[in-house]
C-alpha positions in Angstrom: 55.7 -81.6 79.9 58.2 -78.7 81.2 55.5 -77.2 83.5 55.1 -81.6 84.9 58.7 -81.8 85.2 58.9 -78.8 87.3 55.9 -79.4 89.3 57.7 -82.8 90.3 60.6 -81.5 90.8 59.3 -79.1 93.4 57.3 -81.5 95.0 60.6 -83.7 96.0 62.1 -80.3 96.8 58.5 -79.7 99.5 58.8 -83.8 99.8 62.2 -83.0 101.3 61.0 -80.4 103.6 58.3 -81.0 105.0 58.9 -85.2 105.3 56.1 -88.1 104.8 53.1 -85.1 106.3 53.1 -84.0 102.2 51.1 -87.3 101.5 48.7 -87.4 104.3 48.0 -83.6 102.7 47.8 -84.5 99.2 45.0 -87.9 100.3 42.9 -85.0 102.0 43.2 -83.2 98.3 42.4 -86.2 96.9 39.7 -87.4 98.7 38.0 -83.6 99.1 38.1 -83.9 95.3 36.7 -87.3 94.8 33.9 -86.2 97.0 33.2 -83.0 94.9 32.9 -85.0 91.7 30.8 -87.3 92.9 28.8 -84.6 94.0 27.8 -82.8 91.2 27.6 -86.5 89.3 24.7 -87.3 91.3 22.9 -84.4 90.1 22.4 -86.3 86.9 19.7 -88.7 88.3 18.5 -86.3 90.5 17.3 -84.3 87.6 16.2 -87.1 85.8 14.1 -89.5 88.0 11.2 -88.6 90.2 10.3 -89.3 93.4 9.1 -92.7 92.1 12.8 -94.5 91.6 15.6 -94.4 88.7 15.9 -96.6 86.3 18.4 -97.1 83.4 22.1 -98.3 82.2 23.8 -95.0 83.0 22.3 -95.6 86.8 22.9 -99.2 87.0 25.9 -98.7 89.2 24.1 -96.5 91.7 21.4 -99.1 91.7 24.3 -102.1 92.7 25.5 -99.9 95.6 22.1 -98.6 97.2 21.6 -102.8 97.0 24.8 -103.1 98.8 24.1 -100.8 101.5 20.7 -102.1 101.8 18.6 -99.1 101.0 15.9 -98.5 97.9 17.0 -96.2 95.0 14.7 -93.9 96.0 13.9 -90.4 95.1 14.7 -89.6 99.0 17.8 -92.0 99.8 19.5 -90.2 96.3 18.2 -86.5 98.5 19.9 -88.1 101.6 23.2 -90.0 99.8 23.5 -86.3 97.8 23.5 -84.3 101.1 26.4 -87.0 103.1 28.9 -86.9 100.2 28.9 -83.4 99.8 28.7 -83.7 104.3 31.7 -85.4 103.8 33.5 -82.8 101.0 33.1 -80.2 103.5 35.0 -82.3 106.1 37.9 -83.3 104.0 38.0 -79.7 102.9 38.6 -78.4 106.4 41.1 -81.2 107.0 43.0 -80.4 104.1 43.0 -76.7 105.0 43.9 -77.6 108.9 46.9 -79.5 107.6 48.0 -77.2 105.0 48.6 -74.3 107.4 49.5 -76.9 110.1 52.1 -78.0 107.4 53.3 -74.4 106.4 53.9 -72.8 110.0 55.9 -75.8 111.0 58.1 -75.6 108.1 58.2 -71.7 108.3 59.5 -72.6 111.9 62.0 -74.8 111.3 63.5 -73.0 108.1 64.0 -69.7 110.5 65.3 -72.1 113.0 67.6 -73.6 110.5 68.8 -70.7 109.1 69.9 -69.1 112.4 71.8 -72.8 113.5 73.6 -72.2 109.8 74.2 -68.8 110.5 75.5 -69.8 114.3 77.9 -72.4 112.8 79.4 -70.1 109.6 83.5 -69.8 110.2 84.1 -66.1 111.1 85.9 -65.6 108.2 83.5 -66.3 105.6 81.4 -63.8 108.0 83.5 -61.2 107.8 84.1 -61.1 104.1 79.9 -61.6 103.4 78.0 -58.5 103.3 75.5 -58.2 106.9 72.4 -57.3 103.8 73.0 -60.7 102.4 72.2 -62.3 105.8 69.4 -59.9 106.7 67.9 -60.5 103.1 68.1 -64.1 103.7 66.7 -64.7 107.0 63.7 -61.7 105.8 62.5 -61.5 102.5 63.8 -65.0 100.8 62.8 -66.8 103.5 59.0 -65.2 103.5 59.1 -65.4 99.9 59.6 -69.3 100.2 57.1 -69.6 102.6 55.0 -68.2 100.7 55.8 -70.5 97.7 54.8 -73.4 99.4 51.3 -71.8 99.8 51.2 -71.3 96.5 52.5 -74.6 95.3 50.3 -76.4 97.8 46.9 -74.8 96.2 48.8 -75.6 92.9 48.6 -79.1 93.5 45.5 -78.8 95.3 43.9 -77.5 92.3 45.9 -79.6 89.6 44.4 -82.9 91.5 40.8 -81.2 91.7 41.2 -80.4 87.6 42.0 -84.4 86.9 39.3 -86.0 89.4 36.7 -83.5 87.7 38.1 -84.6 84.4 37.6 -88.3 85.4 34.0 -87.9 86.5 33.2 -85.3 83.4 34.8 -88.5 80.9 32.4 -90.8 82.4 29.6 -88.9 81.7 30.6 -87.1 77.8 33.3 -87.8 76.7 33.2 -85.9 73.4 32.4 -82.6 75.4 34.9 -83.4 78.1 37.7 -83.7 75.6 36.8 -80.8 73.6 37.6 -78.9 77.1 41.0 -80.7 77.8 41.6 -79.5 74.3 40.7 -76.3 74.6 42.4 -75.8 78.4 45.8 -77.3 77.2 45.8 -74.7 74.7 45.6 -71.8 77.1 48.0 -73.5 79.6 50.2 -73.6 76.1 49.9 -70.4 75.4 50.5 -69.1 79.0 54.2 -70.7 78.6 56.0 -67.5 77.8 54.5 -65.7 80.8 55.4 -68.4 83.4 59.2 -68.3 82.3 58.9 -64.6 82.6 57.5 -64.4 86.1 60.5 -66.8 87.5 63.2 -64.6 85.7 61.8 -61.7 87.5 61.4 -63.6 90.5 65.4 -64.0 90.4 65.7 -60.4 89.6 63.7 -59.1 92.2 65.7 -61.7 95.3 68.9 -60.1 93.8 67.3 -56.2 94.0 65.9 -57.1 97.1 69.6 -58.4 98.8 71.4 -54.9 97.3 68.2 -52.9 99.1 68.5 -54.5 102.3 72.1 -54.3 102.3 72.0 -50.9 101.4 69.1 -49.5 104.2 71.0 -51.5 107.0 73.9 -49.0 106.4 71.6 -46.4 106.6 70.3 -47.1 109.5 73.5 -48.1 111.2 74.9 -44.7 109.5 71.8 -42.9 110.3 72.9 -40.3 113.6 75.7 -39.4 111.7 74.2 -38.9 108.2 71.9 -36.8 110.8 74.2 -35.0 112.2 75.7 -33.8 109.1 72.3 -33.6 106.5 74.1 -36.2 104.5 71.6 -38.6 104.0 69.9 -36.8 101.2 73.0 -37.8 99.2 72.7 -41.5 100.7 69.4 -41.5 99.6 70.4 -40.3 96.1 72.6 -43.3 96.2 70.5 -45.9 95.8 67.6 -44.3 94.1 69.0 -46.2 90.8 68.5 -49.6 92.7 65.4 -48.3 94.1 63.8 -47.5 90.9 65.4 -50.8 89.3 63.7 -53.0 91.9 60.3 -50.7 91.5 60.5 -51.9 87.7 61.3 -54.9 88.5 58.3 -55.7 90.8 56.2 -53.7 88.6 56.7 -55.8 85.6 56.3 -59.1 88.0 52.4 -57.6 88.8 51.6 -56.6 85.9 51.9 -59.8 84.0 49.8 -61.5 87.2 47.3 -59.1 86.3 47.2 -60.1 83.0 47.2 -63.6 83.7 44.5 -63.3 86.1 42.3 -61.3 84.1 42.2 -63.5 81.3 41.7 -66.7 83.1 37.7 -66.2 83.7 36.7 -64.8 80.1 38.7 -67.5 78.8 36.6 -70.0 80.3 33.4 -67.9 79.7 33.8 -67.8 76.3 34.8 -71.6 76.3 31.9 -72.9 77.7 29.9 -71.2 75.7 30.9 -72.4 72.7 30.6 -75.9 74.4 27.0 -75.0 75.2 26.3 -73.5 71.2 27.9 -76.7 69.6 26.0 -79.2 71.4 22.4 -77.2 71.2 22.4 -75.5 68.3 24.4 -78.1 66.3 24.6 -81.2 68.3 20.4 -81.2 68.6 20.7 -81.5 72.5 18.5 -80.1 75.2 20.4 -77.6 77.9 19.1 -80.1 80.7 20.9 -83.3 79.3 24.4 -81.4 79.2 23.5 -79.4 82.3 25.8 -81.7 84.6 28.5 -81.9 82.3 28.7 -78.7 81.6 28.7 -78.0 85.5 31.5 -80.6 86.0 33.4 -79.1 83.3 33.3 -75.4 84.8 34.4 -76.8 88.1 36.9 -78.3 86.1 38.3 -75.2 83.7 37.6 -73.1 87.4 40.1 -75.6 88.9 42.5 -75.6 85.8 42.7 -72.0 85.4 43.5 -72.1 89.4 46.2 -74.3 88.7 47.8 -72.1 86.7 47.0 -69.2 88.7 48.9 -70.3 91.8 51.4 -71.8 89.5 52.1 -68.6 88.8 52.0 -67.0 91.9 54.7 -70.3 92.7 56.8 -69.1 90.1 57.0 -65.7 91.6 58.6 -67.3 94.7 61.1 -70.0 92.6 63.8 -67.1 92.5 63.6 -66.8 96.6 63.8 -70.2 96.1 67.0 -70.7 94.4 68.4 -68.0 96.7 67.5 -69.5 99.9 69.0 -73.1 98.7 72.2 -71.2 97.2 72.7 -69.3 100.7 72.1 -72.5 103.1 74.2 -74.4 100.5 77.2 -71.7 100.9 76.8 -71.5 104.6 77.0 -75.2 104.6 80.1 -75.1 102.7 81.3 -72.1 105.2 80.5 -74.1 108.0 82.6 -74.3 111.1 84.4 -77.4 112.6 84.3 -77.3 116.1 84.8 -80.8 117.5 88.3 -81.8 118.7 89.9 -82.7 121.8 88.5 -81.2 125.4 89.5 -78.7 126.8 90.3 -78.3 130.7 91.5 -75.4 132.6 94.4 -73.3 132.1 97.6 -74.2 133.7 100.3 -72.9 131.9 99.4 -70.2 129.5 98.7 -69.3 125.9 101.2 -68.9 123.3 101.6 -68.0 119.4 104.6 -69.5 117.7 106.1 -68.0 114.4 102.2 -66.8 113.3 101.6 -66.0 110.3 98.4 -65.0 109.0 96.8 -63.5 105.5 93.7 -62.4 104.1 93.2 -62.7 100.8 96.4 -60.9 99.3 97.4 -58.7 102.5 99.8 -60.2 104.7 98.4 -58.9 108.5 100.3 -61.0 111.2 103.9 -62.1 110.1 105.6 -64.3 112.3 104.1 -63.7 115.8 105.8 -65.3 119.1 104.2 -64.0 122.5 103.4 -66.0 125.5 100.2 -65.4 127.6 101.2 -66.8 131.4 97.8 -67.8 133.3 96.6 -65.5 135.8 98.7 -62.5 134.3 97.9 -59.3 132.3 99.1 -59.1 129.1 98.9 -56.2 127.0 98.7 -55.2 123.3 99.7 -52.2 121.8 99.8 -51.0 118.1 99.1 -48.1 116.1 95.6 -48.8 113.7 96.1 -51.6 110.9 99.3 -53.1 113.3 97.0 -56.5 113.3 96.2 -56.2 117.0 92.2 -56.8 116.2 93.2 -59.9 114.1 95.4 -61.0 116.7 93.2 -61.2 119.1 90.6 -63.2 116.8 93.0 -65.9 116.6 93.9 -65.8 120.0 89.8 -65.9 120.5 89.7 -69.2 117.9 87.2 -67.2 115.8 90.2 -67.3 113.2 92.1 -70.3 112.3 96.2 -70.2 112.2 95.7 -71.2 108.6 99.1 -69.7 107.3 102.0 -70.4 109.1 102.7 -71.2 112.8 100.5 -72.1 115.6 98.2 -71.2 118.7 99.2 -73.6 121.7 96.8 -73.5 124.8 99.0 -75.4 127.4 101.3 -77.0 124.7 97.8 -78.7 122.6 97.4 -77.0 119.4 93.8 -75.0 118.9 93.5 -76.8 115.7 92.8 -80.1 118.1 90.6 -78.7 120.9 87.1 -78.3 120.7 86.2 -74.7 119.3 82.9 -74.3 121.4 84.7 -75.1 124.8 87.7 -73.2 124.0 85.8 -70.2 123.4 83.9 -70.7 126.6 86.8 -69.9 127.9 86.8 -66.5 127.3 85.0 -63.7 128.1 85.1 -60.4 125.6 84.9 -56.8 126.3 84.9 -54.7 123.1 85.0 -51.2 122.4 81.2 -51.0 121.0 79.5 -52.9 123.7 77.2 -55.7 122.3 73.6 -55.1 124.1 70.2 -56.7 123.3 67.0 -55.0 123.6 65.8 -56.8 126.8 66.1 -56.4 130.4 69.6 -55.4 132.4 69.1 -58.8 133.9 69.0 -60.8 130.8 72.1 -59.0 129.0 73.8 -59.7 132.4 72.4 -63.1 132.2 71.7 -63.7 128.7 68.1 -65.0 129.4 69.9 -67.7 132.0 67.6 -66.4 135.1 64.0 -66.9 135.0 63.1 -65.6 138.7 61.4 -62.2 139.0 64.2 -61.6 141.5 67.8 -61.3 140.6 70.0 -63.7 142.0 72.8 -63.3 144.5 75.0 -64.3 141.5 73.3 -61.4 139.1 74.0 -58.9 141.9 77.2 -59.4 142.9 78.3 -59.6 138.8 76.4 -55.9 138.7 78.2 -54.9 141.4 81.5 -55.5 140.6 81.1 -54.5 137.7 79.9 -50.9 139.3 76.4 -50.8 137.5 74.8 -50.8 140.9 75.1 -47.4 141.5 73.2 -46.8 138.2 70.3 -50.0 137.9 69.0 -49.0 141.9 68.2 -45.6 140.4 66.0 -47.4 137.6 62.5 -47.9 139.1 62.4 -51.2 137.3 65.6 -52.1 138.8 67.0 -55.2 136.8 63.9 -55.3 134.8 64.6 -51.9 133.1 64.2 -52.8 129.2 67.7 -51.2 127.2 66.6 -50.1 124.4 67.8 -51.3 120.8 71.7 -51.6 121.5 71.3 -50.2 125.0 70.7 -46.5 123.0 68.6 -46.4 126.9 72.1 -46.0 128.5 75.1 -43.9 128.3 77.9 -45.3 126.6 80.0 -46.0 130.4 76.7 -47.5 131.6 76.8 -49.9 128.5 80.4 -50.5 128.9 80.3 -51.5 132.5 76.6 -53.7 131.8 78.5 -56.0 129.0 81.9 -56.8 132.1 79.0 -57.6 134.3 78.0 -60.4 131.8 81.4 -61.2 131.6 81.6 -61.4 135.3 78.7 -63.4 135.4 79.8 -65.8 132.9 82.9 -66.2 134.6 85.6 -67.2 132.0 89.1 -67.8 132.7 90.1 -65.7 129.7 89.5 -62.0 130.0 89.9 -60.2 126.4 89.5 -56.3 127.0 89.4 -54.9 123.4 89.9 -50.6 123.6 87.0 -51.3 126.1 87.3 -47.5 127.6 88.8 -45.8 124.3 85.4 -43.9 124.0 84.3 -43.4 127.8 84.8 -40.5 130.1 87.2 -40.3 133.0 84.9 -41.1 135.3 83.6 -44.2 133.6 86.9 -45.1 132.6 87.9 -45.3 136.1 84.9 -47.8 137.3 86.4 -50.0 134.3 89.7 -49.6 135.6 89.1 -50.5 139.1 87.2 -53.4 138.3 90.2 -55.1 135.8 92.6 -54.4 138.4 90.2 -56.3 141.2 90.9 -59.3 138.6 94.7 -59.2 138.9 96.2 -62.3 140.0 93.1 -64.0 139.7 92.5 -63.9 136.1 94.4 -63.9 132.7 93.5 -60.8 130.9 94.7 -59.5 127.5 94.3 -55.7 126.9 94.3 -53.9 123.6 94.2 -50.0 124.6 95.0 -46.9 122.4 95.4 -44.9 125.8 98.8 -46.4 127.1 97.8 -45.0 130.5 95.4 -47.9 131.2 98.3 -50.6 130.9 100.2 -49.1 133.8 99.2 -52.1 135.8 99.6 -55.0 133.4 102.5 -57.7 133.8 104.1 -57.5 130.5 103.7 -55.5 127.1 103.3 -56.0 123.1 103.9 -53.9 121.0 102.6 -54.4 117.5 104.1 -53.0 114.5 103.3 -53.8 110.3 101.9 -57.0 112.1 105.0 -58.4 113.4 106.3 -58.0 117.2 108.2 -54.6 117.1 108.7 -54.6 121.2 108.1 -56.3 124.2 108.9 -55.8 128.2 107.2 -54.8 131.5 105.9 -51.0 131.3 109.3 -50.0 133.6 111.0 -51.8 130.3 109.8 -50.2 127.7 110.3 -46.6 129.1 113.6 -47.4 130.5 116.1 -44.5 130.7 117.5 -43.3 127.0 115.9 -45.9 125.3 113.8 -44.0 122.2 111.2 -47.0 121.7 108.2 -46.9 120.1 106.0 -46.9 123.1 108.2 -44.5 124.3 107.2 -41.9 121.6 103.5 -43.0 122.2 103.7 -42.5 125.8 105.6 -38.8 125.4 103.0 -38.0 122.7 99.9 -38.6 125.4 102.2 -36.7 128.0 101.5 -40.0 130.2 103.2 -38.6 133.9 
């Protein structure tokens, strides 16, 4: 009853899924089935009647529907009607094979797809504090794992039909032998109890291994030029070899008792039939020919149990990914972002923070921040590490709500009532590790917007103010020059100056320069430089920078202090004559002349 419960359970859970397709799948199971059974049934009178005709109770059926088709019960018409059904078992069988896989690629599809739209829509918060392995794990091995469970549970039912239509036809023709095998197969499915629960509880344990592991090697690899550099990732290594061996075990175990399963499925039936075959011709007086279909109907019939229980199996090795998938979409659903609210046009006043306040989890980060961002000015940010100025500019971004205390006013409406997808539109964003994908210079300028071969005049003239001009027309490939995983194809200034050029091309009103030329050379730094100050007056900029140097040219100052507002001025301001400020001390400390 458990192992019915669970099969029907999973089949709303696939029902759910894959929609209404599931039955059309499960009639071609059925009706490739039916087919099969009737079959091998019609071997009965084939080995019984001549070429002459059939005659007899057990046939009198046959003999009503070769009358109703208008044909004799002959010898040949039995040859011909023998060689259509099985004609047309072969046909539902390729249907039902055609859909199954037409059935499992679509679903495979739109999970991944599915995932990624959750994923897209998660509030960055919930982001931050998750671990990137959990994600990685998700949209990888769980979601494979699934996939493949759905294979498994698919041939499941597939088989579990095939066992009962067998069953049916086998009843019909001895039913004292037929039973005697129901008997004798519900035992072994019994018995094989205890080794289905333990396959799903390792199941669970391996998805769990599986997320640590992935979480684990994604630090390595991110880690991996400095572990390099240093021979440390020996003792990385060493790190996880208890979680390694743990998920070895783990895995091990899983196979092992799918060996055993599998092994034991065909002596089983072997030795069943067998004693079938001893009972009814030693003891039962019969001949081997008068049980010779039965006995065939009844091996297709333990074949097709035991492969029940074998894909059940393999199905319960995917139930953990299962649970883990559902638990993660579930989450992320929970997590999910709100983003519709009230339009949002273009900037006419400014941006401002009133008396915010924010926290995460028990550490207080922004206490009571007031600063006004006037459009079409440069605004700057300055704070020592851990002053809040990354936070602060995740709010100002909308990726983090004012949740706490005060508020984020974009011309006097409150972020919490504009739409979160247009609002951020609004901004372009220039961090300190630029954000490349491994494609073309055209599409990260872009972001796969252009199709043409050629660049457009509004590609071109984003590279060029962006000064990656004088580096793409030394590329033979020009725009079409492939990056390499995280640009690792360019220098870091080249990167630097490729992500403003998407910015460029984007075009935002909003431009949020985050230590964007902390790590760049002079000369780099400079091309940077030149192109911010060509947006003076034209755009409204907010630069974080650790080199005060850079803010020379901006319109007014922060400076950021235990996550409160320490200072604030014009550069001329803040260094005023005898005033011992802290941007004072930060600008004698760089010996900024």
């Amino acid at each position: 009853m458990k192992a019915l419960k669970e099969l029907y359970a999973y089949f709303i859970y696939f029902r759910r899924k894959l929609g209404a397709g599931i039955y059309l799948l499960m009639l071609f199971y059925f009706a490739g089935s039916y087919f099969n059974g009737f079959g091998i049934s019609l071997l009965l009178p084939l080995l019984s009647v001549g070429s002459g005709g059939f005659q007899g109770e057990q046939f009198e059926s046959l003999a009503r529907f070769f009358a109703f088709i208008g044909a004799a019960p002959s010898f040949t018409n039995l040859l011909i009607l023998f060689s259509v059904v099985f004609l047309a078992k072969g046909i539902f069988q390729f249907l039902q094979d055609w859909y199954r896989v037409s059935l499992a690629t679509q679903f495979a599809a739109n999970l991944q797809k599915n995932l990624a739209e959750d994923y897209s829509r998660l509030n960055f918060h919930y982001y931050s504090k998750t671990k990137s392995g959990f994600f990685t794990n998700i949209f990888t091995n769980e979601a494979n794992n699934v996939v493949s469970g759905l294979y498994g549970y698919i041939n499941a039912f597939g088989a579990g039909l095939n066992s009962v239509v067998l069953f049916a036809f086998a009843l019909t023709i001895n039913p004292y032998v037929t039973v005697a095998a129901l008997v004798g197969g519900g035992v072994i499915f019994g018995l094989s109890t205890p080794l289905r629960d333990r396959l799903t509880q390792l199941s669970k344990g391996i998805s769990q291994a599986n997320g640590s592991l992935v979480h684990h090697f994604i630090q390595f690899i991110v880690g991996f030029k400095y572990l390099k550099s240093i021979e440390g990732y020996f003792r990385y290594v060493d790190r996880i070899e208890n979680e390694l061996q743990e998920a070895r075990a783990l895995q091990f175990r899983h196979a092992l008792n799918k060996a055993f399963v599998n092994a034991v499925y065909e002596p089983a039936t072997v030795i069943f039939l067998c004693a079938v075959i001893y009972l009814q011709v030693v003891k039962g007086g019969h001949t081997v020919t008068e049980i010779a279909v039965p006995l065939l109907l009844l091996n297709r019939f333990l074949t097709s149990f035991f492969a029940f229980q074998r894909y059940w199996h393999d199905f319960s090795g995917a139930i953990g990914s299962i649970h883990t998938l559902e638990s993660a979409m579930e989450s992320m659903a929970k997590n999910r972002e709100h983003t519709n609210g009230r339009g949002v046009g273009e900037l006419r006043r400014g941006i401002e923070l009133k008396n915010l306040s924010f926290r995460y989890d028990d550490r207080q980060i922004l206490n009571k921040i007031n600063l006004f961002i006037p459009k079409n000015k440069c605004v700057a940010i300055v704070g020592e590490s851990g002053a809040g100025k990354t936070t602060l500019l995740n709010v100002l971004s909308g990726l983090l709500p004012a949740h706490e205390a005060g508020s984020v006013l974009y011309d006097d409406l409150p972020y919490s009532e504009l739409d979160k997808l247009e609002l951020r539109a609004k901004f372009g964003y220039i961090t300190q590790e630029a954000v490349l994908f491994d494609t073309t210079v055209g599409n990260n300028i872009s972001l796969w917007k252009e199709s043409s071969p050629r660049p457009s005049a509004r590609l071109t003239e984003a590279a060029r103010m962006a000064h990656c001009l004088e580096f793409v027309s030394n590329f033979p490939e020009g725009f079409d020059r492939v990056v390499g995983d995280r640009g690792t194809a360019l220098s870091g200034g080249q990167r630097q100056r490729l992500m403003i050029a998407r910015e460029i091309y984007r075009n935002p009103e909003i431009l949020i320069f985050d230590e964007a030329t902390s790590s760049l050379d002079s000369e780099s730094e400079e091309f940077i430089q030149q192109t911010t100050r060509s947006f003076l007056g034209n755009k409204t900029m907010v630069i974080v920078a650790h080199r005060v140097s850079s803010l020379r040219f901006c319109d007014y100052i922060y400076v950021l202090k235990d996550g409160a507002v320490a200072e604030q001025g014009t550069w001329a301001e803040l260094l005023e004559d005898g005033k011992d400020t802290y941007f004072a001390k930060i600008h004698r400390a760089q010996q900024v002349k």
